[in-house]
N, C-alpha and C positions, 0 to 999 in steps of 0.2 A: 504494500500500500504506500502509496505516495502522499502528499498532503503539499500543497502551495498555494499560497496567498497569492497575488498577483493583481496588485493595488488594494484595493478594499472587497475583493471576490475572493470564497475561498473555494478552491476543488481538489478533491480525494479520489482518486482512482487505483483501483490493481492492474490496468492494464496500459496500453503504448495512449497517450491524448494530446490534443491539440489546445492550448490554451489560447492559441492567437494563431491564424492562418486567415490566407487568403483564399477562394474557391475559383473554378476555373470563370465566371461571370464578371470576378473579380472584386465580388464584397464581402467584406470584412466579417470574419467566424471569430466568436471569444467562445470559448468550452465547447469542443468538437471532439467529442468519444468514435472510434470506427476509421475509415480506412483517411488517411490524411490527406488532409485538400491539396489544391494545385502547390502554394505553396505556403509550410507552415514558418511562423515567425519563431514562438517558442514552444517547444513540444516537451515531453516526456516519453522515453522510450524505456522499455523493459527489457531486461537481458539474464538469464539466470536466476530471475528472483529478485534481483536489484534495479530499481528504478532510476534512470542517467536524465537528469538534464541537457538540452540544445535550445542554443537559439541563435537567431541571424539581425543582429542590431544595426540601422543605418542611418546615417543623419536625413536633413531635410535635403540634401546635394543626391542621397542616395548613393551616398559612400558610404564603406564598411566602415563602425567606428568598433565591432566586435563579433565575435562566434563563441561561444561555448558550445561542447561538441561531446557529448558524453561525461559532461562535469567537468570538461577542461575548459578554462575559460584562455582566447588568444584573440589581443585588441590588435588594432592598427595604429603602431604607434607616430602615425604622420597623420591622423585623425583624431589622437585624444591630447585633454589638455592637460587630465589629473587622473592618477590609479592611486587609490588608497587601499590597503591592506589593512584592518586591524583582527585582533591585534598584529602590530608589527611584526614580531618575533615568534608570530603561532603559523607553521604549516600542516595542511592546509587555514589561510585564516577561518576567521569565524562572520568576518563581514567585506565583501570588496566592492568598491565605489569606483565608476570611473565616469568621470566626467566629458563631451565628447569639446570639440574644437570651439562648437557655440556657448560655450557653457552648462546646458544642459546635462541632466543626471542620465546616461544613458543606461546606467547600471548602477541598483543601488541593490545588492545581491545579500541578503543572511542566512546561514542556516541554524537555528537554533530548535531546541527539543525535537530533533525530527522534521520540521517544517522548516520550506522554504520560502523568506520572504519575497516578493521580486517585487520592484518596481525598478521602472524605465519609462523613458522618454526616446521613441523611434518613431521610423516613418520608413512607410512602403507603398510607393506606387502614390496615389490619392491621399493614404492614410497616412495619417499623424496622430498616434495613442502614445497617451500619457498614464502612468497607473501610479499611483500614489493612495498611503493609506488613507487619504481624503475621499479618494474614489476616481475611477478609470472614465478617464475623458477621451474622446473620439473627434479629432480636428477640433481642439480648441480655437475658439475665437482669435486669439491673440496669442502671440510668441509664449511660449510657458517655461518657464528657468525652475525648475524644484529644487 
């Protein structure tokens, strides 16, 4: 079983989900259980019993500012402004923050008791989602910095 937060939603699954994807129509899936859409943003895949994180984060230019890829997170470091680790001196940490080029939180990532928090600030195609524990916005009105 998996458990993720992802801004102010929360979803639990035992099997592979889609928390944010796009469909081949090309509009915007939040919690998408079953065979994964055209193309997903961040997903959960199962493998042995263990549930991996992925996701594909891009700015507003739609450059890469990051991927995590089965719990591995790898930024683009010509795209971000700030990678925070805390704690510092814990591997893996227990919370990573990276900030992309605009300032924006593109990755505000924790795992605690089992659960993982996410919020982010990306964009694909049309769409501009924001997830914060305030609650997940869908093309805000105006520029959004969390």
């Amino acid at each position: 079983m998996a458990t993720i937060r992802f801004g102010s939603n929360t979803f639990s699954a035992g099997n592979d989900f889609t928390l944010v994807g796009v469909d081949n129509s090309g509009s915007l899936i939040i919690g998408g259980f079953g065979p994964p859409p055209k193309k997903p943003v961040v997903w959960v895949k199962f493998k042995e019993g263990r549930a991996f994180l992925n996701a594909d984060i891009a700015d507003a230019d739609g450059d890469n500012v990051l991927q995590i890829q089965d719990d591995v997170i790898t930024y683009n470091k010509d795209n971000v402004y700030k990678v925070e680790m805390l704690p510092e001196n814990k591997i893996p940490p227990d919370r990573v923050i990276i900030m992309n080029q605009f300032g924006e939180t593109a990755l505000d990532l924790a795992f605690q008791n089992g659960i993982w928090d996410f919020n982010c600030d990306f964009h694909y195609g049309r769409w501009h989602v924001v997830a914060t524990p305030e609650g997940t916005f869908i093309n805000p009105d105006k520029p959004f910095v969390s």
